[in-house]
N, C-alpha and C positions, 0 to 999 in steps of 0.2 A: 749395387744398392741393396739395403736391406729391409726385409720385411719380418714385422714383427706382428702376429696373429694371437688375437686372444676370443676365446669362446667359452660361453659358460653356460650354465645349466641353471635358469635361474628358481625350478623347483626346486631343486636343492635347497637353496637359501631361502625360499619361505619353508619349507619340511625345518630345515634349522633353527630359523627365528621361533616359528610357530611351537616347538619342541625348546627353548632355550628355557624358559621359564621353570616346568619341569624338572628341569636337566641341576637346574642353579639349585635350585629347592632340594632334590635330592643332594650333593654335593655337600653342599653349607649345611644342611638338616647332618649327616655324616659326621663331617668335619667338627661342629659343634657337641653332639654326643661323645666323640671320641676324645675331643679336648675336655669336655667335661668329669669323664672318669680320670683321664690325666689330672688334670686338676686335682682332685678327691686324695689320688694315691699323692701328688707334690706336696700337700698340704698335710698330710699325715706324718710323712717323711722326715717333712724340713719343718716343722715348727720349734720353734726354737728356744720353748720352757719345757722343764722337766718335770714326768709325769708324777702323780702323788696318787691319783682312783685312776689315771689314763680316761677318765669320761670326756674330760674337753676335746681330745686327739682323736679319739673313738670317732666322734660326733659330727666333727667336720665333714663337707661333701659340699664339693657343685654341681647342682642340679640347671641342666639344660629345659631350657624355654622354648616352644616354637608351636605356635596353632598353625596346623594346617591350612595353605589357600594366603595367608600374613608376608610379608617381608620383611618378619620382625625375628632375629634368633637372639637369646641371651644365654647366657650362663650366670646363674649365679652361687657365689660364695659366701658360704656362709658357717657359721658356729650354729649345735647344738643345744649350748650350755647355755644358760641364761647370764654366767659370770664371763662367757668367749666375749662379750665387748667389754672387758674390764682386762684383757689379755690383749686386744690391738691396742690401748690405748693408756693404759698404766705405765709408768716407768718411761715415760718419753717413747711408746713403742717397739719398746728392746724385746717384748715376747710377739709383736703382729707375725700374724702370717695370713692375710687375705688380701693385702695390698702387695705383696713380695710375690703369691700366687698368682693374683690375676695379672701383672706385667710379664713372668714366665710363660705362662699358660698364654696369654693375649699373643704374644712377639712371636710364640710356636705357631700359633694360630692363623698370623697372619703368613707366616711365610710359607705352610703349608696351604692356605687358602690361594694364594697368588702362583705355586705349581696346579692348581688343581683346577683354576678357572680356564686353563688354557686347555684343557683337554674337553671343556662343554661343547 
């Protein structure tokens, strides 16, 4: 006959639960920052009109959101130029690059989130 023994430490598991929160926050606070300057440099790179003053290209940047104590993180993408929404959406969208960045930048994002939740 076999015997199968299990024993546990259940301070552990509140030390872990009670710490997980923390733990997330930092992680995703990270993750987002880092995908956010990804971002910045993707959108620089790959936009896909040619420069004339380069101010519209210059300009671009996603800027990371997150109030501390929230479980709210954003990033967002955006133009500096006043004319960069005349460049997502002129020409049936042949010059966007803030919808081509955020599905890059998002898909990195999640598949790096989902290695990185398992180490909390």
């Amino acid at each position: 006959m076999a015997k199968i023994k299990f024993e546990s430490d259940s301070r552990e598991v509140r030390n872990n639960l009670k710490n997980f929160k923390r733990r997330l926050e930092i992680v995703v606070t990270g993750q987002i920052d880092y995908h956010a300057a990804l971002g910045t440099g993707y959108m620089k790179v790959n936009a896909p009109w040619t420069d004339r003053t380069s101010a519209a290209r210059t300009s671009l940047h996603a800027t990371p959101i997150h109030a501390p104590g929230s479980s709210l993180w954003e990033i967002v993408f955006a133009h500096g130029v006043k004319y960069g929404f005349w460049l997502e959406v002129a020409h049936s969208g042949r010059y966007r690059i803030i919808i081509p960045a955020t599905l890059n930048i998002g898909h990195q994002f999640m598949r790096n989130l989902e290695g990185s939740l398992g180490k909390i």
